[in-house]
C-alpha positions, 0 to 999 in steps of 0.5 A: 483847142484841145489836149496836150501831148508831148511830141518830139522834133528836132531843135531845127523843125522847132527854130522853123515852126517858130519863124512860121508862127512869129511871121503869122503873128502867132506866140508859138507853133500849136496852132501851125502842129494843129493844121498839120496834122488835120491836113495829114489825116485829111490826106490819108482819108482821102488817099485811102479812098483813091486806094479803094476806088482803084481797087474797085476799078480793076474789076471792071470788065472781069466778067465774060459777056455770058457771066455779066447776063446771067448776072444781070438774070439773077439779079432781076429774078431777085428783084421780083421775088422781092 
């Protein structure tokens, strides 16, 4: 599976993780810390991208319609010189 580590947790988080593992069939509860922390991560990759996308977001309609053409000239004149 991988490493171990030393992780503290209090007497009732250990009594419920191992009522979790011994319903799921499981000796003890490495399996069930395992899943949690790839859920956590997976949701902290995935909040971070939610982050981004509405920072991207608030951007949206910031330039004057002058801005946005002469922006749009500039771009085609550089794709040209390319």
């Amino acid at each position: 599976m991988g490493m171990r580590t030393t992780v503290e947790i209090t007497d009732a988080q250990r009594a419920k993780l191992l009522r979790l593992a011994a319903s799921r069939g499981e000796k003890g509860f490495s399996v069930l810390v395992h899943e949690a922390i790839d859920l956590y991560l997976r949701t902290q990759v995935e909040a971070a991208r939610r982050a981004r996308v509405k920072a991207a977001l608030t951007v949206l309609g910031t330039f004057s319609d002058k801005d946005a053409e002469a922006l749009r000239e500039a771009t085609r004149a550089l794709r040209k010189s390319l």
